[in-house]
C-alpha positions in Angstrom: -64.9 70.3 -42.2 -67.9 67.9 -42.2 -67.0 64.1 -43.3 -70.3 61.9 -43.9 -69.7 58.2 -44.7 -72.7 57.1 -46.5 -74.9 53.9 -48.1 -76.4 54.5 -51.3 -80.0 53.6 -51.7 -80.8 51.7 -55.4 -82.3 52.7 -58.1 -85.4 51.0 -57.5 -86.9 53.7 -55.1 -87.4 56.4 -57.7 -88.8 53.9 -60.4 -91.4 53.0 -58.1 -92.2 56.6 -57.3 -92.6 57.4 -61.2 -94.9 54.5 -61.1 -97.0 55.8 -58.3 -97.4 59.2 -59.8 -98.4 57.6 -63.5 -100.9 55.3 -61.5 -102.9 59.0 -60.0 -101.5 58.0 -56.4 -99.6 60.9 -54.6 -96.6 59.5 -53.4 -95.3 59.9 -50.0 -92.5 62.1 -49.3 -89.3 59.5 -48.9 -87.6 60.1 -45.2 -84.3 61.8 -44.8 -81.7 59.0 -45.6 -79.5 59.4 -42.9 -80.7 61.5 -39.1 -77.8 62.4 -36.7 -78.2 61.0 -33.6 -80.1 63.3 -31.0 -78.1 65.5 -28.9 -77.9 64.4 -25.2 -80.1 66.5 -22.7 -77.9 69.1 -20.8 -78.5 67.4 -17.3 -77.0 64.5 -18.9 -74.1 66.0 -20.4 -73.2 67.3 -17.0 -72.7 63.8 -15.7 -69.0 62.4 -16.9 -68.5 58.9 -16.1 -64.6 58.1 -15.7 -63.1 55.0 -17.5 -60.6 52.9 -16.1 -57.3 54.2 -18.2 -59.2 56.8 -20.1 -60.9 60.1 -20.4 -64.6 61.3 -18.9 -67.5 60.5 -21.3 -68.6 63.6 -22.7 -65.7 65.6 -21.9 -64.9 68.6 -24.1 -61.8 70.0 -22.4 -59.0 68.3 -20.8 -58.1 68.6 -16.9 -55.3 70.0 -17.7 -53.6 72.2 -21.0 -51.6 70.3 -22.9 -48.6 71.9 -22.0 -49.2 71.6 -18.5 -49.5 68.1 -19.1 -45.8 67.5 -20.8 -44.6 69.2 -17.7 -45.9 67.4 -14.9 -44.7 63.9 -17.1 -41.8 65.8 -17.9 -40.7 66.1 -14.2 -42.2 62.5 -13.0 -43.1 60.2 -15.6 -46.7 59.1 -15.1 -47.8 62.5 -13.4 -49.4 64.0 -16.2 -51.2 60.5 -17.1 -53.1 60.6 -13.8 -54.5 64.5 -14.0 -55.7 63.1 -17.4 -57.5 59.7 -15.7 -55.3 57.4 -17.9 -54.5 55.4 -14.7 -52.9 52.4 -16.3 -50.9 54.4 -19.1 -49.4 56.7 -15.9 -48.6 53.4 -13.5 -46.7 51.9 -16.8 -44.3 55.3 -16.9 -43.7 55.6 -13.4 -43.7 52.0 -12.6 -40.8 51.9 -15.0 -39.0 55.2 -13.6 -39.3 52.9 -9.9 -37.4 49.9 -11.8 -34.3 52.3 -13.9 -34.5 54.2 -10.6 -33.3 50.9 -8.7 -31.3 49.4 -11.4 -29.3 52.9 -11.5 -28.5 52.9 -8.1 -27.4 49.2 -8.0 -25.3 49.9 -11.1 -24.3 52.7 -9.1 -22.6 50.8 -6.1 -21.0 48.3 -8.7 -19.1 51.1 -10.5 -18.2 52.5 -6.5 -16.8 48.9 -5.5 -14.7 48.4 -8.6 -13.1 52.0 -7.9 -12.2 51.2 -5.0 -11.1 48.0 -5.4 -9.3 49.2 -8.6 -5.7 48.1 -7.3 -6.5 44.9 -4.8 -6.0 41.6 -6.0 -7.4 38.1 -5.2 -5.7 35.0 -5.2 -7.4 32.6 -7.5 -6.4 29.4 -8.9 -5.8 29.2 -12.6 -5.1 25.2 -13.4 -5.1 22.0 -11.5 -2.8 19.0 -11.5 -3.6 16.5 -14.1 -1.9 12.7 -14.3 -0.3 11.4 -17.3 -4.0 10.4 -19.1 -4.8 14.4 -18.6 -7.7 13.5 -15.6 -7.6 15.8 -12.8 -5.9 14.5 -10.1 -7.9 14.7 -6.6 -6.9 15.1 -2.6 -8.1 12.8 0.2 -11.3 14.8 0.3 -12.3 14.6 -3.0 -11.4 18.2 -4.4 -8.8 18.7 -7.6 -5.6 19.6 -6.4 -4.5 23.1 -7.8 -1.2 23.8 -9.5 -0.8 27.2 -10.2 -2.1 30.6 -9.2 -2.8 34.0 -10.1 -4.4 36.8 -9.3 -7.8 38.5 -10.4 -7.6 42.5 -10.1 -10.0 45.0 -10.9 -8.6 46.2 -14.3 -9.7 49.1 -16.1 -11.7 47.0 -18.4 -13.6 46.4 -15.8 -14.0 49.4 -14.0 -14.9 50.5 -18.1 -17.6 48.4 -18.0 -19.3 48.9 -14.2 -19.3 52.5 -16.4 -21.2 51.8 -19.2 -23.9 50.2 -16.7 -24.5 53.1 -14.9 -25.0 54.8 -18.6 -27.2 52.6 -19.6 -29.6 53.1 -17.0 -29.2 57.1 -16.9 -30.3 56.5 -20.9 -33.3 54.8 -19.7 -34.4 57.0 -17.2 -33.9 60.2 -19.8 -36.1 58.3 -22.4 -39.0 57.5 -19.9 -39.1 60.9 -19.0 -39.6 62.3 -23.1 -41.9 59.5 -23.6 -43.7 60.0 -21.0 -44.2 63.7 -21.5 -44.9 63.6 -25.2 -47.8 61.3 -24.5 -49.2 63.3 -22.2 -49.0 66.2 -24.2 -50.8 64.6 -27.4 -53.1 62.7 -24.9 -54.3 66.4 -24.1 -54.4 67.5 -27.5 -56.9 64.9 -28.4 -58.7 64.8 -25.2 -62.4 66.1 -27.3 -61.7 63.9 -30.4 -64.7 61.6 -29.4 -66.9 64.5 -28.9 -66.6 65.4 -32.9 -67.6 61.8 -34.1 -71.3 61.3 -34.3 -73.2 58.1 -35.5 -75.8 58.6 -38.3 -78.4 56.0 -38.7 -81.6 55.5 -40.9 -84.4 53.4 -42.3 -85.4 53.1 -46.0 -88.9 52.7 -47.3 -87.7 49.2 -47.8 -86.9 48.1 -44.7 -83.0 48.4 -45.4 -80.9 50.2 -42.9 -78.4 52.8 -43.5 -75.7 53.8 -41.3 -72.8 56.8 -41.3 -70.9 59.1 -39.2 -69.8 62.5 -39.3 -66.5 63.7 -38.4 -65.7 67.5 -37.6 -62.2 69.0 -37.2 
């Protein structure tokens, strides 16, 4: 299907041409309104220029099929960006599989300590000594003098929590990966959409310039 965007041209042009013809004076045959741009020279089609971040100029098929392309993403985020030459779309997904990647294992380590340590207990202090007017009451060095004490343990709640981390993180690293893929997949599937959109472009008898495109799918 052929889409053409187009300017109309006024009135004015055809009552001038009845006028020639009434005058005796042949008119001239009006110019096509719109002429599609020429077709580049085969030598120069051959040449593909790479953009930083995005696909060859002049390129009709991907590197890669599309599917291919939600695979390689699919198994490292940012894979199947780089076979397509979207450099900075592929170091955003696996820059961000690097960073859940750390976080995971950190979160990781957490949740492994507070196991561990499930049933130990610190010593901490829970209140200091206060005089009648409720000030804290200090030592000969300066530092409030404790009164009582308890002890902090590594409760379930928290052990709960160190799991809900590592969760976290294990969501994040799923959701690069589908993200990831499915742009890769659609960025295959429209790798030859700028090869369908040509610019049209004319000149009227008055001096007026028209412009269009055409759009094939």
């Amino acid at each position: 299907m052929i889409v053409a965007a187009l300017t109309t041209v006024g009135a004015t042009a055809g009552a001038q041409t009845q006028d020639s013809a009434r005058a005796g004076v042949t008119p001239v045959a009006p110019p096509a309104l719109l002429t599609p741009s020429e077709p580049a020279p085969a030598a120069a089609t051959a040449q593909t220029a790479v953009s930083p971040g995005g696909p060859p100029s002049g390129a009709v098929h991907a590197p890669i099929s599309a599917k291919s392309a939600f695979f390689y993403s699919l198994l490292l985020p940012g894979l199947g960006q780089a076979k397509l030459d979207r450099s900075y779309a592929g170091a955003l997904f696996f820059a961000t599989e690097m960073i859940g990647i750390y976080r995971l294992r950190q979160a990781e380590v957490d949740l492994h300590y507070a196991q561990k340590h499930s049933h130990d207990s610190t010593l901490v202090v829970l209140t200091y000594q206060q005089d009648s007017s409720g000030q804290l009451q200090f030592d000969s060095t300066g530092s409030p003098i404790p009164s009582t004490f308890g002890y902090a343990r590594y409760d379930s709640l928290r052990v709960q929590a160190r799991k809900t981390h590592v969760e976290d993180w294990e969501a994040v690293l799923v959701f690069n990966h589908l993200i990831s893929a499915a742009d890769a997949f659609v960025a295959a599937q429209l790798w030859d959409l700028p090869a369908h959109v040509r610019p049209l472009v004319a000149r009227t008898e008055d001096g007026r310039m028209l412009y269009g495109a055409t759009a094939t799918w």
